[in-house]
C-alpha positions as a Markdown table, in Angstrom:
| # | Residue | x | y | z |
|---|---|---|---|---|
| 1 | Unk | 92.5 | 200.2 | -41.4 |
| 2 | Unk | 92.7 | 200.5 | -45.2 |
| 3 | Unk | 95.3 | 198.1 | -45.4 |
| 4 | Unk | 93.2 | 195.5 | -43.4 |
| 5 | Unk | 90.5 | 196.1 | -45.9 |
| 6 | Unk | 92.3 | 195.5 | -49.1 |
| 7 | Unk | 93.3 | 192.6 | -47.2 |
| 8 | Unk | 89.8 | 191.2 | -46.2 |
| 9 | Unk | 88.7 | 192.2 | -50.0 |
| 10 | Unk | 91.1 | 190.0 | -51.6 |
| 11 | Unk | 90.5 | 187.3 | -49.7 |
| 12 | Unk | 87.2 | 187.2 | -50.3 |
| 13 | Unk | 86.6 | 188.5 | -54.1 |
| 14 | Unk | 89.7 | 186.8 | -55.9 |
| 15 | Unk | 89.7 | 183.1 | -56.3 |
| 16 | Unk | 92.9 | 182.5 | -57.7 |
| 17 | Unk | 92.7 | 179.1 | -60.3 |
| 18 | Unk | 96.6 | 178.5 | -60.1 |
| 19 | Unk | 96.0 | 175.4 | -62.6 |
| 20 | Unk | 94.0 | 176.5 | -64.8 |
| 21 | Unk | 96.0 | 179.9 | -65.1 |
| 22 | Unk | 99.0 | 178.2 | -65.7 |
| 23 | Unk | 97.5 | 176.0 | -68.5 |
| 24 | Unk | 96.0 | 178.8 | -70.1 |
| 25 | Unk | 98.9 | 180.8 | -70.2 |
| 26 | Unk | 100.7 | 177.5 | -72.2 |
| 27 | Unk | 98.4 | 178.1 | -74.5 |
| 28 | Unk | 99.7 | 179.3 | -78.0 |
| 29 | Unk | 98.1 | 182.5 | -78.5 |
| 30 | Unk | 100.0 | 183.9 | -81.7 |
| 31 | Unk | 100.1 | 187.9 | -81.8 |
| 32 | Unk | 97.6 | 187.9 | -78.7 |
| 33 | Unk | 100.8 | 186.9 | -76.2 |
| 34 | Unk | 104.5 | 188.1 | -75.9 |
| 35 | Unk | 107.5 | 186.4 | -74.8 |
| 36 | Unk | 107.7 | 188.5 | -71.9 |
| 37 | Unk | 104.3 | 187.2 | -70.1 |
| 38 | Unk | 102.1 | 190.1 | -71.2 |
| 39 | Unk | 98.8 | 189.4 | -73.2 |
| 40 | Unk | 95.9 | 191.0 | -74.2 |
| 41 | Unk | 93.0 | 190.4 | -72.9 |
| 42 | Unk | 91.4 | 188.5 | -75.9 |
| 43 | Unk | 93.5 | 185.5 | -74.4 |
| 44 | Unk | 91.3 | 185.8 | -70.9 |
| 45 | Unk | 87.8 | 185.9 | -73.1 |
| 46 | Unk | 85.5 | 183.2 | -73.2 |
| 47 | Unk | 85.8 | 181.1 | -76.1 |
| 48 | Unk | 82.9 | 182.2 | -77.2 |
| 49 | Unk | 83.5 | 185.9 | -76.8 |
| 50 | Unk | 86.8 | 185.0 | -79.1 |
| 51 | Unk | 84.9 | 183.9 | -81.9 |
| 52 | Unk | 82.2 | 187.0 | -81.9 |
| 53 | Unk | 85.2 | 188.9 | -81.7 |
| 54 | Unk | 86.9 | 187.1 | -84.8 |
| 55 | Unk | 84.0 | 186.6 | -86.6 |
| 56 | Unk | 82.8 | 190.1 | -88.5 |
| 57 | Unk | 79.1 | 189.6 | -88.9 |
| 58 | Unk | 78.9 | 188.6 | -85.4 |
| 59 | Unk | 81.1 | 191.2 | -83.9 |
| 60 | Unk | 78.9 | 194.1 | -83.2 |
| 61 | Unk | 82.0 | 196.2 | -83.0 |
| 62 | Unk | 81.7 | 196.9 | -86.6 |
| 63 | Unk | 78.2 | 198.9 | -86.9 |
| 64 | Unk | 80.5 | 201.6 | -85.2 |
| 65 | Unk | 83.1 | 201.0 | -88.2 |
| 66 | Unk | 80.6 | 201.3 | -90.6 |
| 67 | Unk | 79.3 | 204.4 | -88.9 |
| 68 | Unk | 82.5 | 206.1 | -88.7 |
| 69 | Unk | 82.9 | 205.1 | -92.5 |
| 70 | Unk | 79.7 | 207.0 | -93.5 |
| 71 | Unk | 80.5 | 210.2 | -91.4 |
| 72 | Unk | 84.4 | 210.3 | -93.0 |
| 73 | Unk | 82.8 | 211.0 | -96.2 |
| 74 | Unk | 80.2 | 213.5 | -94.6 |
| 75 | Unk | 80.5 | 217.2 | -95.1 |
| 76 | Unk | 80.2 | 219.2 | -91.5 |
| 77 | Unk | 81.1 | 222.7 | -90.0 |
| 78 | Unk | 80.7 | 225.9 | -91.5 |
| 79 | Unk | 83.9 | 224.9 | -93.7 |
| 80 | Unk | 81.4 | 222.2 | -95.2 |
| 81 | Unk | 84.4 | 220.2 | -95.6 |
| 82 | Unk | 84.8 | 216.1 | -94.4 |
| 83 | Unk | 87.6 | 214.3 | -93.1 |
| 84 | Unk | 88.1 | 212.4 | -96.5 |
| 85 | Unk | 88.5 | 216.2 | -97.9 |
| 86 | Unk | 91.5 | 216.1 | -96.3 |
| 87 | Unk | 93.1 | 212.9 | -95.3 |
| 88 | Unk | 91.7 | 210.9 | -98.5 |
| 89 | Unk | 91.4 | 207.0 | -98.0 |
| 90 | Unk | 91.1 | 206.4 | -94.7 |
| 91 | Unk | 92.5 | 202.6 | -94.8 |
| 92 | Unk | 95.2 | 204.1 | -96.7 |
| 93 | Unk | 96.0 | 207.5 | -94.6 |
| 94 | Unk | 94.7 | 206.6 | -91.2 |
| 95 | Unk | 97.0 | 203.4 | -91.3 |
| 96 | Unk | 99.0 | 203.2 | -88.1 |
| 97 | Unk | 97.7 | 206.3 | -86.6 |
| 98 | Unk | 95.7 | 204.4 | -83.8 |
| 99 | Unk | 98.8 | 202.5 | -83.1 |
| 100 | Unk | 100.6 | 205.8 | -81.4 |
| 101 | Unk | 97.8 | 207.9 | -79.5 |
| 102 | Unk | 98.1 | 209.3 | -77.2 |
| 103 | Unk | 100.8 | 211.8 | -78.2 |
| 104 | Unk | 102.4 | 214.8 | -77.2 |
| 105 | Unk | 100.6 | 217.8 | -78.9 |
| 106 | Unk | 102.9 | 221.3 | -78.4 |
| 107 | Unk | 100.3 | 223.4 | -79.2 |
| 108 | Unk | 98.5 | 222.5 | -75.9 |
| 109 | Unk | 101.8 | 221.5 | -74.1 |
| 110 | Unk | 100.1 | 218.3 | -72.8 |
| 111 | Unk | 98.7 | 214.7 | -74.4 |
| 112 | Unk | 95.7 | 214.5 | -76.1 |
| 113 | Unk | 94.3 | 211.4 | -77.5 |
| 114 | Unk | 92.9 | 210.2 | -80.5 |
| 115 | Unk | 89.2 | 211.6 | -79.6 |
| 116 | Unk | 90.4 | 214.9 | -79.1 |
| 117 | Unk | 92.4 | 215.0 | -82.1 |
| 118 | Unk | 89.3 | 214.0 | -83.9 |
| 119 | Unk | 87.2 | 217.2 | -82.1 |
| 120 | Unk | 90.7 | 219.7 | -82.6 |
| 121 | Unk | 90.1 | 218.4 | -86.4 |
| 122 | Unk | 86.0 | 219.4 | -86.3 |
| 123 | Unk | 86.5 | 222.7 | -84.4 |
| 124 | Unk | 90.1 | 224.0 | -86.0 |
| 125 | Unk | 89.6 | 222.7 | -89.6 |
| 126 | Unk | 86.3 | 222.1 | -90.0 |
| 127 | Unk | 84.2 | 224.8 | -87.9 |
| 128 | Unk | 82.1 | 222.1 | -86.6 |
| 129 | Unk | 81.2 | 221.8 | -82.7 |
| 130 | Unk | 83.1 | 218.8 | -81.0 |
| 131 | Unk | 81.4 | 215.5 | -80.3 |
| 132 | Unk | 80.4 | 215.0 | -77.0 |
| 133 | Unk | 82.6 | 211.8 | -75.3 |
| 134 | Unk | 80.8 | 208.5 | -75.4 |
| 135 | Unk | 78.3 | 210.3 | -78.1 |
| 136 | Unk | 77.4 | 207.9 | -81.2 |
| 137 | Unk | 79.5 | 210.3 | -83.9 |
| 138 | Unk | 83.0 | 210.4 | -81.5 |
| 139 | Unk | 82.5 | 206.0 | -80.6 |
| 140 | Unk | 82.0 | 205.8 | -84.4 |
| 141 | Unk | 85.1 | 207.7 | -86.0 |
| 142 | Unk | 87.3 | 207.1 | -83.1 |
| 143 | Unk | 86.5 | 203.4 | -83.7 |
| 144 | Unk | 86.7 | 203.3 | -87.5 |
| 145 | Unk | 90.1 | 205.6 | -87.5 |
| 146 | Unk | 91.5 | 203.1 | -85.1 |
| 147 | Unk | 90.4 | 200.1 | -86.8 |
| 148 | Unk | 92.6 | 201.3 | -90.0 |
| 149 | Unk | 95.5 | 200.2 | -87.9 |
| 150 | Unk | 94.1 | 196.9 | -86.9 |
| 151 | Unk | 97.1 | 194.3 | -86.6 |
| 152 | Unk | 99.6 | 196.7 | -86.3 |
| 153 | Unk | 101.1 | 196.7 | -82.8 |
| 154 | Unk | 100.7 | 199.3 | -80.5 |
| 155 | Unk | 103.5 | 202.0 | -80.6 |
| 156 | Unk | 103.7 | 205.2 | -78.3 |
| 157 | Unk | 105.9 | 207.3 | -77.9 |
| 158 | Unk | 106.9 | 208.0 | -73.7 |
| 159 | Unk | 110.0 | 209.9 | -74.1 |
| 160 | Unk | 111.1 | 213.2 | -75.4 |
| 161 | Unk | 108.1 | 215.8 | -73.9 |
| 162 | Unk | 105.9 | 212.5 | -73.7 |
| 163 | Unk | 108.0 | 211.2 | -70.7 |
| 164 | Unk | 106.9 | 213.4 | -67.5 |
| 165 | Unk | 103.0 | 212.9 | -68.8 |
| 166 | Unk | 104.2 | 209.4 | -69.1 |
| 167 | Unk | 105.2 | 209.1 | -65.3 |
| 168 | Unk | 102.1 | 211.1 | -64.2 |
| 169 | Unk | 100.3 | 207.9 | -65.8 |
| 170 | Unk | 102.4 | 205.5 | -64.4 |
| 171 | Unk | 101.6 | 207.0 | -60.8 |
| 172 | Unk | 98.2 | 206.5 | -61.1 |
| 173 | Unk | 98.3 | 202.9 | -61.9 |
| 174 | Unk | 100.2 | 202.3 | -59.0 |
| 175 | Unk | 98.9 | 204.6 | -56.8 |
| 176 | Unk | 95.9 | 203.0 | -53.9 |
| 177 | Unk | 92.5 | 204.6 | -54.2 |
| 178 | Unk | 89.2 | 204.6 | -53.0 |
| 179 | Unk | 87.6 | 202.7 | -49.8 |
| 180 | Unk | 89.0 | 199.4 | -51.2 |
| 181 | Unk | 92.7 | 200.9 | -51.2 |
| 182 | Unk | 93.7 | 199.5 | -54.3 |
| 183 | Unk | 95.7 | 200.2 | -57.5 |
| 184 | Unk | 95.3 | 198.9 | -61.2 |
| 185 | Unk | 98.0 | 196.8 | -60.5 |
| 186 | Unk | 96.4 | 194.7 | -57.8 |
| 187 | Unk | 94.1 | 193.9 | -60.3 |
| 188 | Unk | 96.2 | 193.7 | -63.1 |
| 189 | Unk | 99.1 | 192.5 | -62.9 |
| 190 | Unk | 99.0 | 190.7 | -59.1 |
| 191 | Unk | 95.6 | 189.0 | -60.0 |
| 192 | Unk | 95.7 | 188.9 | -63.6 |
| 193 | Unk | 93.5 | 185.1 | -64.5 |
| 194 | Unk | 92.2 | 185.1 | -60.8 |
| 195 | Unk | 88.8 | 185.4 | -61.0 |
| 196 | Unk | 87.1 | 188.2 | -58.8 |
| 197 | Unk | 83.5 | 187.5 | -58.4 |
| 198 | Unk | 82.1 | 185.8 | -62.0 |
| 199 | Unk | 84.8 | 187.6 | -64.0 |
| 200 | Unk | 88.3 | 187.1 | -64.9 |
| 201 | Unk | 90.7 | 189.3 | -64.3 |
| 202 | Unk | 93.1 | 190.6 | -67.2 |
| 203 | Unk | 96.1 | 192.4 | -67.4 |
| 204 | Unk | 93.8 | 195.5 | -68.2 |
| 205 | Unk | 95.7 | 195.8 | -71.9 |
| 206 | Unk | 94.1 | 198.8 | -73.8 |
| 207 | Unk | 94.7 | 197.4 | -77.3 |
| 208 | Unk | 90.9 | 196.8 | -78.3 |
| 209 | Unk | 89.5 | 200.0 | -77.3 |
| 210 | Unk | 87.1 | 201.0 | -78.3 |
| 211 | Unk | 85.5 | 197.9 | -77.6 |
| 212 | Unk | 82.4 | 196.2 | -77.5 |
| 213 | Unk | 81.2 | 195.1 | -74.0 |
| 214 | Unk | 78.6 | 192.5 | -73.9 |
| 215 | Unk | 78.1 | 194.5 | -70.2 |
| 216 | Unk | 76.8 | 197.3 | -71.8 |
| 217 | Unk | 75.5 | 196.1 | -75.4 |
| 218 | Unk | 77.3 | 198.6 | -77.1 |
| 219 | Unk | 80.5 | 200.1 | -77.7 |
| 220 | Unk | 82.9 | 202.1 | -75.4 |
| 221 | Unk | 85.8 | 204.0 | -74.9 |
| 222 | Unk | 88.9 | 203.4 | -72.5 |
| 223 | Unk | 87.7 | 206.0 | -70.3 |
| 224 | Unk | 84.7 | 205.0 | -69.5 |
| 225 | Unk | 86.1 | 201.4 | -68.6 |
| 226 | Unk | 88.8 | 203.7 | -66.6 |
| 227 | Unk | 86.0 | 205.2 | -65.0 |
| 228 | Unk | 84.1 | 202.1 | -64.2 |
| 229 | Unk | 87.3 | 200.6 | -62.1 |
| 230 | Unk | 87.4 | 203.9 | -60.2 |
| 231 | Unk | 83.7 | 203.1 | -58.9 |
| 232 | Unk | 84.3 | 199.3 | -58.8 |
| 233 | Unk | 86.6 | 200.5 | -55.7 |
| 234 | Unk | 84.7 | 203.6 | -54.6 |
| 235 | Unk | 87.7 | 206.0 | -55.2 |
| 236 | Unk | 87.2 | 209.6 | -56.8 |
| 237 | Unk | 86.1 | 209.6 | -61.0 |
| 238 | Unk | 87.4 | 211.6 | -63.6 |
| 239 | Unk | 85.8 | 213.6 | -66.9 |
| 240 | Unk | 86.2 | 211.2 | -69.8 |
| 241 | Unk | 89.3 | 213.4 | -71.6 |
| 242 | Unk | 90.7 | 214.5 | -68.5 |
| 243 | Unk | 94.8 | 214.5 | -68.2 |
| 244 | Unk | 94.3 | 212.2 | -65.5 |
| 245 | Unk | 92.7 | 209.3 | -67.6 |
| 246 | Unk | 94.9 | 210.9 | -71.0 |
| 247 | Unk | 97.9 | 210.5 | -68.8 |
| 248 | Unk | 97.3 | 207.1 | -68.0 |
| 249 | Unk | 96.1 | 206.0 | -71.2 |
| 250 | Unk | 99.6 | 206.6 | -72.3 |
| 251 | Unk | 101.2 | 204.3 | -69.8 |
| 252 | Unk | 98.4 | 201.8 | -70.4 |
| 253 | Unk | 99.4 | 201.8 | -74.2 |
| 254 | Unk | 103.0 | 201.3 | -73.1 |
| 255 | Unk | 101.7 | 198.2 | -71.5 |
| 256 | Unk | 100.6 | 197.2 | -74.3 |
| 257 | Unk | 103.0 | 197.9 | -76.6 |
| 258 | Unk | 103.7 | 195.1 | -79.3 |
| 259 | Unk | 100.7 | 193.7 | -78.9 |
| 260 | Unk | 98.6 | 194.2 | -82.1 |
| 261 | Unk | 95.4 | 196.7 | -82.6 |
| 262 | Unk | 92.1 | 195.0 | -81.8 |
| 263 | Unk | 89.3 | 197.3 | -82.3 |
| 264 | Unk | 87.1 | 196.6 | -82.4 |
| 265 | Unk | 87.8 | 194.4 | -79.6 |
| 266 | Unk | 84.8 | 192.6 | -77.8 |
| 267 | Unk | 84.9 | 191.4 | -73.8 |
| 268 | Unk | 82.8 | 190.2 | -71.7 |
């Protein structure tokens, strides 16, 4: 039965544009494409989603950069101290450090990404209360400390005590869900430049996030785009930070891997 409904639900949400996929994957798109075939998913953007994107004072992206900016330099906690106290220049010390989240932390024996780093850093060093996830303050430093990597191609690390965290994220891409019965990679990778209703499908690359959706006029983590596809096919949702969506954010940065640091990114 759940076969025979990801069955029906291809046929009827995906119409696949073989001609106009293949053209547009002719296309030379620089940094954006590898040799291999994989892409980001600035390459499946509207033209004019491309130039907001490129274009600084139209990418709304950046009020979150210039956010984060202001609250680097801000004192917080009952240490009074801010991040510049200890990391300095951000475009100097924060250089490449988006490139590699997640990463294996041994104090907690598990991943953690680049928004719990930035809380472990408020409660541990600076006796400040964490940010809430998708609250204004974590969007805005997570987006500005990823930004100072911008360019630089994605880089993580899946071996060593990375690799069985690595796996668990791998399983859940692959693995069907919800009353659809599908997996990321239907989506991603079987579909990717089909269109499924009025959107194109991407290969669901991670390098832009956060990113600015013009779907939800603002800003927004990975997780909760994560979250979204678990309730595009009805399957079970997760806490933004759990080690389910952690876990997979690793794999989904190994996917990516090589292609260069958007954020922020904007899609459709």
């Amino acid at each position: 039965m759940r076969t025979a409904l990801f069955a029906v639900s291809a046929v009827v949400a995906v119409l696949r544009l073989p001609a106009a996929v293949a053209a547009d994957a002719a296309e030379d798109w620089g940094p954006y494409a590898l040799e291999d075939g994989r892409r980001s998913g600035y390459t499946y953007a509207a033209s004019e989603t491309r130039a907001m994107q490129d274009d600084e004072f139209e990418n709304s992206g950046y009020i979150w950069v210039e956010k984060g900016a202001e609250l680097w330099d801000e004192a917080d906690g009952s240490v009074g101290q801010a991040c510049s106290d200890c990391h300095g220049d951000a475009p100097e010390s924060m250089r490449g450090v988006g490139a590699r989240y997640p990463v294996f932390a041994p104090e907690r024996e598990k991943l953690i990404n680049l928004e719990q780093r930035i809380n472990q850093c408020r409660t541990e060093r600076m006796g400040a209360e964490p940010w809430t996830w998708e609250s204004e303050p974590l969007l805005a430093m997570t987006t500005y400390v990823r930004h100072q990597s911008q360019g630089m191609p994605v880089s993580p690390v899946i071996d060593g005590p990375a690799a069985p965290f690595f796996e668990t994220g791998k399983a859940f891409y692959e693995k069907r869900r919800g009353q659809l019965d599908l997996a990321c990679v239907h989506c991603h990778e079987m579909n990717a430049g089909n269109m499924l209703r009025a959107q194109r499908l991407s290969q669901g690359m991670s390098n832009g996030f956060p990113t600015y959706r013009l779907k939800w006029q603002t800003i927004g983590s990975l997780h909760r785009r994560i979250r979204g596809c678990n309730e595009d096919v009805r399957a079970e949702t997760y806490a933004p930070g759990s080690d389910e969506y952690v876990n997979l954010e690793l794999y989904l940065a190994w996917r990516a891997r090589g292609l260069p640091v958007e954020t922020p990114a904007v899609r459709n």
